[in-house]
Every structure is written in structure tokens, then in C-alpha cells.
C-alpha positions as CSV (number, residue, x, y, z in Angstrom):
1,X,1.2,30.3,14.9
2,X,4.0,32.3,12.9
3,X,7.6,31.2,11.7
4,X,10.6,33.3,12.2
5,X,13.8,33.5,10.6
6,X,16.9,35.3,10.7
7,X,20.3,35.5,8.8
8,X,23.7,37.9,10.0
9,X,26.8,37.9,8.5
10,X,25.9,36.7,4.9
11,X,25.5,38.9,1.8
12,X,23.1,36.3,0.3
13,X,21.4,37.1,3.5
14,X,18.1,37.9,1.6
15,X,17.9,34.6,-0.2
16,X,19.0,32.2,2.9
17,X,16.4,33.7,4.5
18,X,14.0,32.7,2.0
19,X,14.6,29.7,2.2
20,X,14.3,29.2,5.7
21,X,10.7,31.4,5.4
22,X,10.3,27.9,2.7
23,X,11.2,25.3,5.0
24,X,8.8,26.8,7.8
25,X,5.5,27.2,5.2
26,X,4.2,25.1,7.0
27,X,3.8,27.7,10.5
28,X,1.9,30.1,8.3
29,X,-0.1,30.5,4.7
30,X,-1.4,33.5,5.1
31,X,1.3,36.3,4.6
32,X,5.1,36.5,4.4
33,X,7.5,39.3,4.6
34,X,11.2,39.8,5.3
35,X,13.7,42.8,6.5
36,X,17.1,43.3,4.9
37,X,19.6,45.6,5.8
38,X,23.0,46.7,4.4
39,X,24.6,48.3,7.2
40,X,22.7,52.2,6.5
41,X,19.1,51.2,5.2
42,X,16.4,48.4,6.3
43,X,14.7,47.1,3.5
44,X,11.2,46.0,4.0
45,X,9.3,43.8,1.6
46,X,6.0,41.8,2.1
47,X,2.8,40.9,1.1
48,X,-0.2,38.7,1.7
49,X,0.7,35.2,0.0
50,X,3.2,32.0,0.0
51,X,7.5,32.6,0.1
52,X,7.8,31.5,-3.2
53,X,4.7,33.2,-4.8
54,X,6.3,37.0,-2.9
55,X,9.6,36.5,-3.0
56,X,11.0,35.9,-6.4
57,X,14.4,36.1,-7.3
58,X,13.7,39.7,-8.9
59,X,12.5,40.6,-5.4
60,X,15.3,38.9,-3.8
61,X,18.3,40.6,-5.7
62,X,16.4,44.2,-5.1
63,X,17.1,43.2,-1.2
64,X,20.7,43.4,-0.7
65,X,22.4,43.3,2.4
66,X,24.1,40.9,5.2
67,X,21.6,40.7,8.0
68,X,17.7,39.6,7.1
69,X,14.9,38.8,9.0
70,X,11.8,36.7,7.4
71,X,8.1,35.8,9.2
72,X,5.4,33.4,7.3
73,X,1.9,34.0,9.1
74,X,-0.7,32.6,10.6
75,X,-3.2,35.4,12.6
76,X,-3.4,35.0,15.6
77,X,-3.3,39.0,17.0
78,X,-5.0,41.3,13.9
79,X,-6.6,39.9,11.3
80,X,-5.9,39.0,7.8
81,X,-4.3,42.1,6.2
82,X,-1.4,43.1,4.7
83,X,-1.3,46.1,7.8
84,X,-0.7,42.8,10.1
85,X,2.1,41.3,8.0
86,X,5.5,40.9,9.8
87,X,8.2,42.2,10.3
88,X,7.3,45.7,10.9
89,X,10.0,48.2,10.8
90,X,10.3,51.4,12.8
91,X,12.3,53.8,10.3
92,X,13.4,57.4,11.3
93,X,14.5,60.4,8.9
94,X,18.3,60.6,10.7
95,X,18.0,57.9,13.3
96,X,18.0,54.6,14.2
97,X,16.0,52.1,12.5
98,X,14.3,48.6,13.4
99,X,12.7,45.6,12.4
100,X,11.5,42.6,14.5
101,X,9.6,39.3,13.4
102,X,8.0,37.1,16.4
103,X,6.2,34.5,16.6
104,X,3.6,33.8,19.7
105,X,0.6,35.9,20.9
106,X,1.1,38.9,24.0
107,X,-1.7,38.3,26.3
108,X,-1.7,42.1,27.9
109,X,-1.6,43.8,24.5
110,X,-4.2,46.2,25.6
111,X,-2.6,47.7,28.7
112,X,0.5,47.9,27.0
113,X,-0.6,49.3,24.1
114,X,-3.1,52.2,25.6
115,X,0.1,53.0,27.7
116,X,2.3,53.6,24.8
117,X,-0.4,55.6,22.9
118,X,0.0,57.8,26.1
119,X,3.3,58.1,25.2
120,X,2.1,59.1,22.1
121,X,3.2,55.5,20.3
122,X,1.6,55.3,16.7
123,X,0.4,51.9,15.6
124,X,-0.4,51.6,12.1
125,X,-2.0,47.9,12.9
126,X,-3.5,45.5,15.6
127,X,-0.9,43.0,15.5
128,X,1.2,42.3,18.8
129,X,4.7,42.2,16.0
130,X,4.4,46.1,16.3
131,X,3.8,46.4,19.6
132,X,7.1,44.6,20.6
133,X,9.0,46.9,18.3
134,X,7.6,50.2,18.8
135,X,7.9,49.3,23.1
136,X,11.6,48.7,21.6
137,X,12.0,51.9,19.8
138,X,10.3,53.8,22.3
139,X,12.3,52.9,25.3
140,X,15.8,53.0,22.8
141,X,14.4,56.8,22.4
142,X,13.7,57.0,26.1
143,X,17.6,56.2,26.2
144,X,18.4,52.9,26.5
145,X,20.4,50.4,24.6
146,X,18.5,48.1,23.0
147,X,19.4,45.0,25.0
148,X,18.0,47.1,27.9
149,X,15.2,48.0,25.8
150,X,14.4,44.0,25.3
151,X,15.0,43.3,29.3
152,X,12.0,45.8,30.0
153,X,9.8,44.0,27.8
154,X,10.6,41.0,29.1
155,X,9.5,42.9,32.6
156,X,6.4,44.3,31.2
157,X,5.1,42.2,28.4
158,X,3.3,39.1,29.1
159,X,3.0,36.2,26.9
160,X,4.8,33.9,24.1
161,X,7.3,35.5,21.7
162,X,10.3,34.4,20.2
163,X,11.7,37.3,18.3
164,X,14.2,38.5,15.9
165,X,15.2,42.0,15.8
166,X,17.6,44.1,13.7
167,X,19.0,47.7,14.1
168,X,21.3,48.7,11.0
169,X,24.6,46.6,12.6
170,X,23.1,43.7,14.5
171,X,20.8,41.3,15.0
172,X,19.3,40.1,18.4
173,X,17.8,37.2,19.0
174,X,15.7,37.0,22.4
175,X,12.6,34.8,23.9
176,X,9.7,34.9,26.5
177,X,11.0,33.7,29.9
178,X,8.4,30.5,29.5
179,X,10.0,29.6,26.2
180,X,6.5,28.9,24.9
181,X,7.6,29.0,21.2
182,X,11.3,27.0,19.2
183,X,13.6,28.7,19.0
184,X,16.8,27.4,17.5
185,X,20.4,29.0,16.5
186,X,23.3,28.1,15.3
187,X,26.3,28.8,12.9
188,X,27.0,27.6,9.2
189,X,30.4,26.5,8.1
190,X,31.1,29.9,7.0
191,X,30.4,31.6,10.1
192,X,27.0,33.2,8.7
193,X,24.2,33.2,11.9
194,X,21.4,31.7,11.6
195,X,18.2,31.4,13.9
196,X,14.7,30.0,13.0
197,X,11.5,29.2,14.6
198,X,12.3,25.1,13.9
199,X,15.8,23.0,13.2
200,X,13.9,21.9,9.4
201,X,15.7,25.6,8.6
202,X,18.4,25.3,9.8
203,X,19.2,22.2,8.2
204,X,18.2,23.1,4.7
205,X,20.9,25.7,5.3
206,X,23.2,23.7,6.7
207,X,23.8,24.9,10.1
208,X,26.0,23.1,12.4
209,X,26.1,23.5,16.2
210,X,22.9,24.5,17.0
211,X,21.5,24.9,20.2
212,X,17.7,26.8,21.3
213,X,17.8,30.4,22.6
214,X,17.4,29.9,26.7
215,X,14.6,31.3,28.5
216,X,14.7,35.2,28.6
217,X,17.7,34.6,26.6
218,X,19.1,37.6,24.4
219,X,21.4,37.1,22.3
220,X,23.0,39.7,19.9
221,X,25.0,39.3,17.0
222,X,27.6,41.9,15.4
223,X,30.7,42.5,13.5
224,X,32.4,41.9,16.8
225,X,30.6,38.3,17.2
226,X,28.4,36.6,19.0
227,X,27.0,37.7,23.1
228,X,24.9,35.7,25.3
229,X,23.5,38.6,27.5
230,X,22.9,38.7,31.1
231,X,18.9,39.2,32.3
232,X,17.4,39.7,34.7
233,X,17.5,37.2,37.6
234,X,14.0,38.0,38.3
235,X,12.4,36.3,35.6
236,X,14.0,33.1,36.0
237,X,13.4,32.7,39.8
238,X,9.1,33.9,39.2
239,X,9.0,30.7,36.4
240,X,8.0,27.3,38.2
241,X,9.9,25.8,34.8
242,X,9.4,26.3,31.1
243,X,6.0,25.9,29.4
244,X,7.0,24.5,26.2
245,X,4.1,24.3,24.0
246,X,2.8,20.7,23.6
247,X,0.8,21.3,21.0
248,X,4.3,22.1,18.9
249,X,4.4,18.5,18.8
250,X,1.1,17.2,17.9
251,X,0.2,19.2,15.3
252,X,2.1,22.6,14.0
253,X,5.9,21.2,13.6
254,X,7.7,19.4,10.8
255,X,8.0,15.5,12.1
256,X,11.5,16.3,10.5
257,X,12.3,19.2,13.7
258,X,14.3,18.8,17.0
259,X,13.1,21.3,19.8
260,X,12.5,21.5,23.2
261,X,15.2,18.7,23.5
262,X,12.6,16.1,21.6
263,X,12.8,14.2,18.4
264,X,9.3,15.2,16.5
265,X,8.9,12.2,14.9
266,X,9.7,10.0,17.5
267,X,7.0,12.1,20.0
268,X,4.9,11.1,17.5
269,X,5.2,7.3,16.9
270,X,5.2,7.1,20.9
271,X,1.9,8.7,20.7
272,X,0.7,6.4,18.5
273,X,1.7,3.4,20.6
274,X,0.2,4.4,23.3
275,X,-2.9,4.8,21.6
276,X,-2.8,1.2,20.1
277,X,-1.9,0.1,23.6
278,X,-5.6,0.9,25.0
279,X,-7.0,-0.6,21.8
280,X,-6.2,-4.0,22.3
281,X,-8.6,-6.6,21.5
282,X,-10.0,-4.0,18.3
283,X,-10.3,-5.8,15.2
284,X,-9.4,-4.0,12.3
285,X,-8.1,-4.3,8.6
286,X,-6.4,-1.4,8.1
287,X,-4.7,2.1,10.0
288,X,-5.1,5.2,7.8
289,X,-3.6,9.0,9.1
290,X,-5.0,12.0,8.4
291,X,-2.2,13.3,6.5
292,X,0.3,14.9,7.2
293,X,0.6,15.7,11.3
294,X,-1.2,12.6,11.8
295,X,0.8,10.1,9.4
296,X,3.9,9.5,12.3
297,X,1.2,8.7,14.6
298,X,-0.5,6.1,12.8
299,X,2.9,4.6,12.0
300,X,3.3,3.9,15.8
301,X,-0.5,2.7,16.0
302,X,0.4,0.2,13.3
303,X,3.8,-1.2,14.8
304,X,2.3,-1.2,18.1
305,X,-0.8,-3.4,17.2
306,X,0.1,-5.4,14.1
307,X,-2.7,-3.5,12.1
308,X,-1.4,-2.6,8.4
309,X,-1.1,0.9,7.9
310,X,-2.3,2.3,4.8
311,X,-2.4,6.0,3.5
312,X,-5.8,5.9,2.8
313,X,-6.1,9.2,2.1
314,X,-4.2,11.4,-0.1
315,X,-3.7,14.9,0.6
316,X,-3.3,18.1,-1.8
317,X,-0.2,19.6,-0.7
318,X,-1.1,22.7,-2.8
319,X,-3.8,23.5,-0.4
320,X,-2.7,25.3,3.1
321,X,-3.3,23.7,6.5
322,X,-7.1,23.6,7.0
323,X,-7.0,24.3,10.5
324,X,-5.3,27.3,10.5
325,X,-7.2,29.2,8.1
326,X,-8.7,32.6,9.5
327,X,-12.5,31.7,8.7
328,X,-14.7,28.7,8.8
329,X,-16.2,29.0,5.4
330,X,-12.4,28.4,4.2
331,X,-11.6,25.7,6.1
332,X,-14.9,24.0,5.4
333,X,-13.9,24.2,1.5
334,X,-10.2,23.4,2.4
335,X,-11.1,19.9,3.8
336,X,-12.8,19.0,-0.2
337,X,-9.9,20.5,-1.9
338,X,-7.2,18.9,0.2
339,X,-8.7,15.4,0.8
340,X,-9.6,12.4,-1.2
341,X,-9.7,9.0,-0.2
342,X,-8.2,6.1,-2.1
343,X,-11.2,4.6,-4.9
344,X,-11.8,1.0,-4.1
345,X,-9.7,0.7,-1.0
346,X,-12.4,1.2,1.7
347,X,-15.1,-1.1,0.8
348,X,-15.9,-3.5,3.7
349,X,-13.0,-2.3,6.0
350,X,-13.0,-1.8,9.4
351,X,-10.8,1.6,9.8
352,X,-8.5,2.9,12.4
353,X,-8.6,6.6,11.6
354,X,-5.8,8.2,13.3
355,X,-5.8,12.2,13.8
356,X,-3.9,14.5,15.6
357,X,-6.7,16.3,17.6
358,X,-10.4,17.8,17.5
359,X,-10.1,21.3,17.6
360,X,-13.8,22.7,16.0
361,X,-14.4,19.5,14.9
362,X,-15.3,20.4,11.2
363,X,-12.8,19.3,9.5
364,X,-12.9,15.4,10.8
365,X,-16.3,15.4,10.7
366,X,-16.2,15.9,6.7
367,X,-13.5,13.7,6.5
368,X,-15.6,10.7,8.2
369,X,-18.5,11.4,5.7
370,X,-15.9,11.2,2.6
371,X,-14.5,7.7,4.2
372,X,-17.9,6.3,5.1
373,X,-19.6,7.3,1.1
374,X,-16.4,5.6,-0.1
375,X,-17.3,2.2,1.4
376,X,-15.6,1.6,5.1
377,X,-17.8,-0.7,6.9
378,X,-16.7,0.7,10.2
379,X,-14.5,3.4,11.4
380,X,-12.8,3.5,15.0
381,X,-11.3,7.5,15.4
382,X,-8.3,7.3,17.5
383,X,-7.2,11.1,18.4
384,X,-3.4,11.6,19.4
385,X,-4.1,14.4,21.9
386,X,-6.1,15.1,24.8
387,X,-9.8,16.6,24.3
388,X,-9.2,20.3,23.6
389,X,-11.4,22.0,25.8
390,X,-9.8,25.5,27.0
391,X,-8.5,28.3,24.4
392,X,-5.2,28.8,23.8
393,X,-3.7,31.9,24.0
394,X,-0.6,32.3,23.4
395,X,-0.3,31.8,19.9
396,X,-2.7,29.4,18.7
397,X,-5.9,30.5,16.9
398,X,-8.8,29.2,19.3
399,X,-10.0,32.4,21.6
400,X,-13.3,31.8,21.6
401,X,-14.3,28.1,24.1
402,X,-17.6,27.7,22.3
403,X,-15.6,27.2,18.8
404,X,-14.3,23.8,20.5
405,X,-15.7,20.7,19.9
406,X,-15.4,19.3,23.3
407,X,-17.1,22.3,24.9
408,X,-19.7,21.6,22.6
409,X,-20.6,18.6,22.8
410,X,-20.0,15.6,25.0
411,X,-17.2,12.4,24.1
412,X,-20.3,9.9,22.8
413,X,-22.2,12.9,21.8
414,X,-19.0,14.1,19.7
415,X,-19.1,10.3,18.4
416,X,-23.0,10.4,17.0
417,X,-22.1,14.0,15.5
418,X,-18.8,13.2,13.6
419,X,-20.7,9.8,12.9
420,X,-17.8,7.0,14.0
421,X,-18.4,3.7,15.7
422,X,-15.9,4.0,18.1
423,X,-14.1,7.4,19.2
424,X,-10.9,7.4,22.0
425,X,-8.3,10.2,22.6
426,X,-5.0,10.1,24.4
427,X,-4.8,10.7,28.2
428,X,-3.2,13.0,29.3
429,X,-1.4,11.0,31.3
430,X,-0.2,8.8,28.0
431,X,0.6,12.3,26.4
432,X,3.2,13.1,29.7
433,X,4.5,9.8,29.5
434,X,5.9,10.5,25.2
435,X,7.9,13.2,26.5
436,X,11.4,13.6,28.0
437,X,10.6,16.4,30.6
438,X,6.5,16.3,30.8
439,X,6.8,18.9,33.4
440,X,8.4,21.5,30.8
441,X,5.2,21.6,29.1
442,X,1.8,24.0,28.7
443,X,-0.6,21.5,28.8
444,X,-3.8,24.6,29.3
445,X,-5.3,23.8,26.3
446,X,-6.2,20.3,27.7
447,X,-6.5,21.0,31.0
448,X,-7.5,25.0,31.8
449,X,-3.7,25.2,34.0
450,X,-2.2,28.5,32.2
451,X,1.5,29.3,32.6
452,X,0.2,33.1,32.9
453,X,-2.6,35.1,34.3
454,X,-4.9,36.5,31.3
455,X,-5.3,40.1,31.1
């Protein structure tokens, strides 16, 4: 899971897009990096680390220019190295150059990739960001214009990507046909363009009017405005309907967000209704959320059944997200670091803990121990998502099945192990009935249906 950003039209273009890269820290801990170009030269600055910790203002003002593009990651394609950072630029001696920032996962990277090496294509890294750029680049040399360029990716390349992408004079803005990943766009009172990966950017940056990118859609900004460009017919009538990502809304975006026509938050508290729902008859004292995905979510369990809520547990918000750390050993440290329940608040209680879902399991399993050693006479896990049982990939690190919790180990057997009294996840069913347009959704994660043949 990444974060895009992009800013046209704007000579502060460098530092709005900062703070956009700010607003989505959340998408990605591990690297951050940004594009800027002033019309004859793409800038390219990033590094492993945080937005504020890479770019400081001394960065900033050595990045001038009117059209940026900005990426915070999470590795999901390449590993953990500054060679994988987005955006990657393709820069020539006395022609054209490009950058492009996406965020999702290709699932035939390898095809495409041999056959461009074929073409003699040079990749400097393993991450799918270049591959998208170079296809670009190489079918822009091949002749085309790059909105042509785009439409044959979108005929070759399979898989999740929203993308920005920048020549010297414009910025286009284009999306898988499944619209797996947000996508959002929109002007600012000034006229400046912006697009992001989640509405929390745009509205730091005030952006009015904002509507998502469609499926397939391409969009291209220049000095001559703003184009909606036709695609291919093709790729609309071969897609059943979109495959929003469901998991967008349990766990990876701000509760503060408005994509894929839902309300965040409210997807959120309706979840944990629904949970409280088949939890009648449970005595409890209290309702605690594992901050912060979980927190709306436990706010709905609480309404729902009358149980207080309490934030039980207080979270570092100087460490990053534990799940989406690259390797285990760092999430296992992570959970200590970021966690620490409330002294003198559990003893005797009967606990609702409310999470957003069991992915390897480690994490909850630690924070049960820390709950139970602090007092809590019984704890009742109520998960806000199905049982993740099938790998995700199209932008979400889980590629291996054996990694997951539910393949591991059976629902009362998963109980004993992460040592609970009680242990219920939401149906699947419940989950379809929190959402405007269930149907819209990739549910494969839960249930092994995915929108697109694996390579």
C-alpha cells in the first residue's frame, strides 16, 4: 500500500505536495520521494524515511517548479531500498523526460518486464513504479503520444495502479480499469490541480470540487487545461463492475477520507454495529479499540450495545503502522513500542477488544498478553472483518497464505493461541451490508474470488 500525490499549475508546487505526501503518512513509512518540474528539467528527490524527516524546507526550496508528483511507501513489489523508492524518472540527454508515482501492485510484472528487456528496457530496480514508466517511455519512443502510450498499458498490464505521471508540460492522471486503489481530484480556489491517493489531501489543501478519476480514466492536465480522455471501450465492457478494495476501509484509510462513494468513518461505526448486534446477551464492562483503525469501530460497538467505550489502550503515534512493516522481527518490536495499556483500568474487567482484522496474527496476540498481565478478568476479541484467509495481491503485503493466521490455524484454535475467552469476526455477509454498492467491491482476500487471473 503506497500514497500518491500530485500538484499542476502551482509554483509552490513542491511544498503542496509535501503536504499532501504528510496527510497520507499513514499509506507508507518506509520511503518518500517526489518529482518537480519547471517546464525544461524534472527534479527528483528521495530517500528511505518519513516526509518531514526528507523533505525539509532546504530540500523543498532547491525543488522549484509548477507541476510535482510525491509517493510515501509501503513495499509491496521490491523490497526495502532506496533503488525501489518512487517516483522513478526516465530522463534523456535531448529528449523527453518522465516521472510517474503509483500506488497498487502489477500482477504480470514478469512477462511484462522479460518482454521489455527484449526490447532492450533497462531497470535499475524490482519495483512495478518503473515498470509502468519505462513501458511508458518505451512505447512514447516507439512513437506514440503518451495518452496512447497509457491506453496500451492499460491493454497489457494487469493489476491495481493509480498513477501520476509527468512529462516537462503536463501531468496525467490515469487508473486500472478495476479501480482497485482512491483515487481523488479536484481543483483549489486558485485553479492549482490537485490529485491524491485519499480526500484527507485534498482537504488539507483545500480542494474544492473533487470527484475520483473513473475506471481506465486518463486524465491530462496542461497549460491549455484540463481533458478527460477517451479509452478504450474494451476495457469497460471485459469488467463485470469495479473491484474497489474493501480492505481501504477496514484498515489502510484515514476514518477522515471519502472514496469509493463511502464515508470512512461511518463504514466503520456500521461495522461495529453489526458486530455488537450478534453479541447480544454478552456481559461486559467496558469496549476498548485497538487504536487507531479500530477506534471508529468500537465507537459503533459501544452505541450499538450500551457497553462504555474506553480507550484502553494508548498508542505511540511516533511508531509506524505495525502491520505494514517489511519484516516480522520489526513488527514484533513495533507492537511493545506502540502499545501500552491504561495502569489500573483493567483489573477485574470483562473486555470487548475491538480490532480491525487478523492478518499474521502476531500483533493481537501480544496485545492480549499485555491486556491480560495488566489485570482484565476476561477478554471477548470482536474482529471488524472477515477471516483473512487468501493473499492479496494487488497491493497489499500478504503473498505468501501460510503467513495468515486463518490458514494457520482454525477459529477456536486461533482463540486458545491468541489466548481470549471468546473470539467472533464479521460475516461477510454483515461486511456487504456496511456498504453502499457491496457489489463494487474485491472481497478475495476473504473469500479466494479475484477480480483478475494471477500470472
Amino acid at each position: 500500500m503506497c500514497g500518491i500525490v500530485g500538484v499542476f499549475g502551482n509554483p509552490e508546487a513542491a511544498s503542496l505536495a509535501a503536504l499532501g505526501m504528510f496527510a497520507e503518512q499513514h499509506r507508507g513509512q518506509e520511503s518518500c520521494g517526489m518529482a518537480v518540474c519547471d517546464g525544461k528539467v524534472i527534479r527528483l528527490h528521495k530517500s528511505m524515511g518519513l516526509v518531514k524527516e526528507v523533505f525539509t524546507p532546504e530540500v523543498l526550496e532547491s525543488l522549484p517548479g509548477s507541476i510535482a508528483i510525491g509517493h510515501v511507501r509501503y513495499p509491496t513489489k521490491g523490497s526495502a531500498t532506496a533503488f525501489n523508492t518512487q517516483p522513478h524518472l526516465v530522463e534523456t540527454l535531448f529528449g523527453p523526460s518522465y516521472a510517474l508515482a503509483s500506488n497498487g501492485d502489477v500482477v504480470n510484472y514478469a512477462s511484462v518486464r522479460a518482454k521489455l528487456e527484449a526490447k532492450n528496457v533497462y531497470f535499475k530496480s524490482d519495483n512495478d513504479g518503473e515498470l509502468l514508466v519505462k513501458f511508458i517511455a518505451w512505447r512514447i519512443d516507439q512513437g506514440d503520444e503518451p495518452a496512447d502510450a497509457i491506453r496500451a498499458l492499460m491493454r497489457e498490464i494487469k493489476g491495481a495502479y493509480s498513477c501520476v505521471f509527468t512529462t516537462r508540460r503536463e501531468l496525467y492522471l490515469f487508473r486500472d480499469p478495476l479501480s482497485m486503489r482512491p483515487m481523488v481530484w479536484g481543483k483549489t480556489s486558485n485553479g492549482t490541480v490537485v490529485v491524491a491517493s485519499e480526500s484527507c489531501a485534498l482537504d488539507i489543501l483545500q480542494v474544492n470540487g473533487r470527484q475520483e478519476v473513473p475506471p481506465a480514466g486518463i486524465i491530462r492536465v496542461n497549460k491549455d487545461g484540463i481533458s478527460l480522455l477517451e479509452n478504450d471501450p474494451n476495457l469497460y465492457r471485459s469488467r463485470r463492475h469495479n473491484s474497489y478494495c474493501v480492505f481501504e476501509h477496514i484498515y489502510f484509510s484515514r476514518p477522515d477520507s471519502y472514496h469509493f462513494g463511502e464515508n470512512v468513518f461511518a463504514v466503520r461505526e456500521k461495522i461495529g454495529e453489526l458486530l455488537a448486534k450478534d453479541d447480544e446477551g454478552l456481559q461486559a464492562d467496558c469496549v476498548v479499540p485497538v487504536p487507531d483503525s479500530s477506534n471508529l469501530m468500537a465507537v459503533g460497538y459501544s452505541a450499538a450495545s450500551g457497553v462504555p467505550l474506553s480507550l484502553g489502550l494508548i498508542r505511540n503515534h511516533y511508531i509506524g503502522r505495525t502491520f505494514i512493516k517489511p519484516q516480522q522481527t520489526i513488527r514484533d518490536e513495533g507492537v511493545y513500542q506502540k502499545f501500552n495499556p491504561l495502569p489500573n483500568f483493567y483489573k477485574g474487567k470483562k473486555v470487548v477488544l475491538v480490532d480491525d482484522s487478523i492478518v499474521r496474527g502476531t500483533t493481537i496476540r501480544k496485545i492480549v498478553k499485555m491486556i491480560k498481565e495488566a489485570g482484565a478478568e476476561e477478554i471477548h476479541l470482536r474482529i471488524g472483518s472477515p477471516q483473512v484467509k487468501f493473499s492479496c495481491y494487488f497491493g497489499i503485503d500478504t503473498p505468501h497464505p501460510e503467513e495468515l493466521a486463518a490458514n494457520r490455524h482454525s477459529l477456536e484454535e486461533l482463540r486458545t493461541w491468541t489466548g481470549v475467552d471468546s473470539l467472533k469476526h464479521l460475516s461477510l455477509t454483515s461486511l456487504a451490508q456496511c456498504l453502499t454498492k457491496p457489489e463494487e467491491y474485491c472481497y478475495a482476500c476473504f473469500d479466494g474470488n479475484y477480480p483478475l487471473e494471477m500470472e
